[in-house]
MARGU-269556 format. One line per 8 residues: number of its first residue (from 0); their letters; for each residue x, y, z of C-alpha. Coordinates in steps of 0.05 Angstrom, whole numbers, m for minus. Layout:
BEGIN
NUM) A) X Y Z; ...
// end
This chain:
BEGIN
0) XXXXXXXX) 262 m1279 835; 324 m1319 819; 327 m1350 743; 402 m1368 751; 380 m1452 751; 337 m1438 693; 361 m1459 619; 331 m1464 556
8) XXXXXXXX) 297 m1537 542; 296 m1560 616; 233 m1596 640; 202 m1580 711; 159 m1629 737; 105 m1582 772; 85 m1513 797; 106 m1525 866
16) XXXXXXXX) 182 m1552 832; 196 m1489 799; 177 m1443 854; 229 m1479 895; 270 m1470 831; 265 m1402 830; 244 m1376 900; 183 m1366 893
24) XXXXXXXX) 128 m1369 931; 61 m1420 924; 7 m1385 909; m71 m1404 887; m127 m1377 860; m116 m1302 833; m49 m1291 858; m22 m1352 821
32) XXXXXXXX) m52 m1321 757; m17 m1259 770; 42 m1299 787; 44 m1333 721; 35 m1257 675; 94 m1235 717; 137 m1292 707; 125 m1282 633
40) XXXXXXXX) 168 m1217 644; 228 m1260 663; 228 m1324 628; 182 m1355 559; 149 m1420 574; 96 m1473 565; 54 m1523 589; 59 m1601 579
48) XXXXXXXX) 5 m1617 635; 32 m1603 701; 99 m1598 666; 139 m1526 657; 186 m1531 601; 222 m1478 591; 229 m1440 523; 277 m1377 538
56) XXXXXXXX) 300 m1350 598; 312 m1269 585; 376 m1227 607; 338 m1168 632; 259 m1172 651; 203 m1150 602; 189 m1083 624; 124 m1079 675
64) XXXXXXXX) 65 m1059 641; 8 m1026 692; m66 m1036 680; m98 m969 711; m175 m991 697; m225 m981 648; m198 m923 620; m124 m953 603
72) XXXXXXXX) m127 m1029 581; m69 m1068 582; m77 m1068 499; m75 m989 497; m10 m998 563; 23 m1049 514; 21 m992 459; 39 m949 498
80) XXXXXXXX) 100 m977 528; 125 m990 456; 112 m913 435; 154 m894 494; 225 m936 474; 203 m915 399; 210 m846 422; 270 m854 459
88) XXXXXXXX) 301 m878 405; 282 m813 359; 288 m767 427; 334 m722 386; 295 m714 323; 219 m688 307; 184 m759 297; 146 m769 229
96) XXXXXXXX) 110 m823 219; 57 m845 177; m2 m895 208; 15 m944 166; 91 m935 191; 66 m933 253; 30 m994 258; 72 m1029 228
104) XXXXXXXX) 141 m1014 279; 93 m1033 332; 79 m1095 307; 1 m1080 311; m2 m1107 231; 53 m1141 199; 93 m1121 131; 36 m1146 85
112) XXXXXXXX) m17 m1097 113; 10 m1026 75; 17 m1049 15; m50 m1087 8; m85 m1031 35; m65 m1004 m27; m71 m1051 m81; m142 m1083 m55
120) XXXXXXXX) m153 m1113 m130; m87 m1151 m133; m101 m1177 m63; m169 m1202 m88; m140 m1236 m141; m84 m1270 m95; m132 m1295 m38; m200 m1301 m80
128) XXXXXXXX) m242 m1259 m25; m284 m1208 m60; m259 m1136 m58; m323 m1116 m12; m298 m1166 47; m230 m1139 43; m253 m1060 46; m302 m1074 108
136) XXXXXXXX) m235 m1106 140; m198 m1042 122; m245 m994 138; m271 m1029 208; m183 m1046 236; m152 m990 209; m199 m951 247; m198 m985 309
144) XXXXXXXX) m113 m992 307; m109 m916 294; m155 m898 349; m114 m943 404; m53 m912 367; m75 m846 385; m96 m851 455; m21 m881 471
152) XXXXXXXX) m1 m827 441; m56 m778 484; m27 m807 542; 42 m793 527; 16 m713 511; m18 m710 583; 43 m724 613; 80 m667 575
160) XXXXXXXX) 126 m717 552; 105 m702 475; 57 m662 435; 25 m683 374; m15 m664 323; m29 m696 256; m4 m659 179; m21 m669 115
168) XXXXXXXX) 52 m697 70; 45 m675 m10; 84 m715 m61; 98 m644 m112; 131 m653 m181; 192 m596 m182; 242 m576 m239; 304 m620 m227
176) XXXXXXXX) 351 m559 m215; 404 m571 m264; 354 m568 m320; 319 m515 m286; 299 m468 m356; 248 m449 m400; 256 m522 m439; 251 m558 m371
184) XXXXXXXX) 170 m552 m369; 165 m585 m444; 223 m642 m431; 186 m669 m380; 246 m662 m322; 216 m674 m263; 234 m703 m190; 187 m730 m142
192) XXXXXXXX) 194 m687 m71; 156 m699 m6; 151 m647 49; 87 m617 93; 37 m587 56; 34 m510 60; m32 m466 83; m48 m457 12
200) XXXXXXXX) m44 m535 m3; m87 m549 58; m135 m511 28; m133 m540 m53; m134 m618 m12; m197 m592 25; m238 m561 m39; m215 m625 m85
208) XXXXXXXX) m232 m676 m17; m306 m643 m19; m312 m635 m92; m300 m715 m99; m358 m722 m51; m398 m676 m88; m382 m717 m152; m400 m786 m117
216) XXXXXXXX) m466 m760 m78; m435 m773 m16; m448 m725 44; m381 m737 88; m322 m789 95; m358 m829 139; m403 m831 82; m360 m858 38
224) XXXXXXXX) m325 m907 82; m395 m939 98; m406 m949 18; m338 m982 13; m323 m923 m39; m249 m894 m7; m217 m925 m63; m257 m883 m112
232) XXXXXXXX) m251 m830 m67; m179 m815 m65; m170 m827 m142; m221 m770 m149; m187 m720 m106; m113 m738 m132; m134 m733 m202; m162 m662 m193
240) XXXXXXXX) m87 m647 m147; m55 m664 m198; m89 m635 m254; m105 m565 m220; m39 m555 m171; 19 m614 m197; 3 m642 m131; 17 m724 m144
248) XXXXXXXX) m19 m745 m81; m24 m741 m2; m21 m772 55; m34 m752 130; 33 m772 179; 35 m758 253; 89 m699 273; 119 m716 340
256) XXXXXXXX) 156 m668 383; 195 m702 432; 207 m674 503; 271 m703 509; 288 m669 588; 222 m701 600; 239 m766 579; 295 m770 619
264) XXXXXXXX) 266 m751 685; 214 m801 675; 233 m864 720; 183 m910 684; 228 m895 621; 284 m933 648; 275 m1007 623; 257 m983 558
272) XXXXXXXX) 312 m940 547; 352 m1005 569; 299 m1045 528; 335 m1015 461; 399 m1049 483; 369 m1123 488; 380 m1178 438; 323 m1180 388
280) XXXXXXXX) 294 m1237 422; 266 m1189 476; 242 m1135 435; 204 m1179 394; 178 m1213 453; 139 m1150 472; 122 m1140 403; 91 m1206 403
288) XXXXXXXX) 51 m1197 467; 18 m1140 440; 4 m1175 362; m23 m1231 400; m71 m1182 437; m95 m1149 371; m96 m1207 330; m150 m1233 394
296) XXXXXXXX) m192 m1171 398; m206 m1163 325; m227 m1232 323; m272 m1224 375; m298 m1162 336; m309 m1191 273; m348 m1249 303; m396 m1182 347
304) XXXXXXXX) m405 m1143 283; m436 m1206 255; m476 m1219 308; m505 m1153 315; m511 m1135 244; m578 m1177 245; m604 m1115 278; m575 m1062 239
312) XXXXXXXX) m641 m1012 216; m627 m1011 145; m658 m936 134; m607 m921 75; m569 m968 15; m499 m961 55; m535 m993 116; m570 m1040 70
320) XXXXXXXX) m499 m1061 43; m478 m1067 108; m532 m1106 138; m524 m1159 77; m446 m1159 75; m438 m1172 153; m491 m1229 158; m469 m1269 97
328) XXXXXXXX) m444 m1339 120; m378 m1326 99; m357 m1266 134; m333 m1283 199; m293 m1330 156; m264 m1282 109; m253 m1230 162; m210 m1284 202
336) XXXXXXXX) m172 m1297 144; m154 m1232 133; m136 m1216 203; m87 m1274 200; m57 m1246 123; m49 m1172 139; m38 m1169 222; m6 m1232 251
344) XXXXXXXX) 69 m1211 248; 87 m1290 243; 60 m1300 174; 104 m1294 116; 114 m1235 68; 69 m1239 8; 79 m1185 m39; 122 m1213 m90
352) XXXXX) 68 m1272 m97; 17 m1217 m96; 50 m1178 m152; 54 m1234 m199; m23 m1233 m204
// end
């Protein structure tokens, strides 16, 4: 394919023009549809009829992403592909991320998403949806984001090309050590300090974790997720880590160890390693690709967890508050709204309007 005659703004009056244009040749049917995806590698564009106008015409193509079948959609390849330049970029360092870090470098939620997760009541207050709508969106994507999070990443571990595993991160209180003495405990001098939680901690996270769900008559996580109780939850166990073993809080963060040899026998790896170079423009292009794609399916999801909630059995109250929540006539609605707020990576950042509430 030759782009050289291709320049931003120019209008080309039809298909058969621009395949001239770029030495191409006609196809129909299929093969024109697969003609179209690939040209999206080399060059951004849209429709005005039969007109192609062209919107940006890219220095080096958008690296080729493979669908392999059922078992590897082009959403979990997109991912994927993304994971693979991120951990380039790290290749000399032991990757740790958080999901919410995660998600959010991928573009698979935008900068809006981690901090509302956390501060559900002020988000209430700033988009008048009821706290219930905006934990079933919570509890539903986060889910379904970590779990195509962690089959890129799967991938990447079958392929020897990482290994993975997910830790536990404490935030400790510790004697600030110029003030380390006896006095130190009664002043109050503390810093803040995060590292991996120890055996021992692993342990105190698991007793106060099953003591919460002892306090809230809940029988597992799951449990609590379906009674929209998480919240509740986590103040439960970090009140009793805090109180019992000056533990502030936790959080679980993925450890990635890099094979960087791997990486660099890989020849798939090569565009991405050159992908790191590229103006912005192209990066976010691939970013956008796969937003776009996430921003689709969780629309689509919302709309079949309505649809089938009409059948949910409700044999216990959290399917009961399901079964009501999901058919109410406004939560498609809310859910959309939502999706648009917390995922699409074009929407504006909201948290300073959401912290004046």
């Amino acid at each position: 394919m030759d782009t050289s005659n291709l320049s931003v703004g120019i209008v080309i009056k039809n298909y058969p023009v621009l395949c001239k244009l770029i030495s191409e040749p006609q196809c129909e049917g299929g093969s024109k549809v697969i003609q179209l995806k690939k040209w999206d590698r080399y060059f951004k564009f849209h429709k005005e009829g039969h007109k192609f106008i062209i919107d940006e015409v890219y220095e080096n193509p958008i690296p080729y992403i493979k669908n392999r079948g059922s078992n590897h959609s082009v959403y979990s390849d997109y991912i994927k592909t993304l994971v693979k330049g991120l951990l380039y970029h790290f290749r000399d360092q032991t990757l740790s991320f958080s999901i919410n870090q995660f998600l959010t470098v991928l573009a698979m939620v935008n900068t809006n998403y981690s901090y509302c997760k956390q501060n559900i009541k002020l988000l209430s207050n700033y988009i008048n949806i009821e706290p219930k709508y905006i934990h079933e969106f919570f509890d539903t994507t986060h889910s379904n984001l970590q779990g195509a999070l962690e089959s890129a990443l799967n991938q990447l571990a079958n392929e020897s090309l990482i290994k993975w595993h997910m830790k536990n991160i404490v935030c400790v209180k510790e004697v600030i050590p110029e003030t380390e003495d006896l006095l130190a405990e009664q002043e109050g001098v503390y810093k803040k300090v995060f590292r991996d939680a120890t055996d021992e901690e692993e342990k105190w996270i698991l007793e106060c974790e099953r003591n919460a769900m002892d306090t809230m008559g809940k029988y597992d996580k799951r449990d609590v997720l379906l009674s929209h109780c998480w919240d509740d939850f986590s103040f439960l166990t970090n009140q009793a880590l805090l109180e019992n073993y000056n533990i502030y809080y936790y959080f679980s963060a993925y450890k990635v160890i890099i094979n960087t040899k791997g990486f660099e026998k890989d020849s798939s790896i090569g565009d991405i390693i050159d992908s790191w170079h590229l103006p912005d423009s192209m990066q976010s292009s691939c970013k956008n690709k796969l937003n776009s794609l996430v921003l689709e399916r969780c629309k689509n999801n919302i709309q079949k967890r309505h649809d089938r909630s009409y059948n949910i059995e409700d044999k216990n109250d959290s399917l009961k508050f399901i079964k009501k929540l999901r058919t109410d006539d406004d939560y498609v609605e809310f859910q959309n709204q939502l999706v648009d707020l917390l995922l699409d990576r074009k929407k504006a950042n909201i948290l300073k309007d959401i912290k004046k509430n």
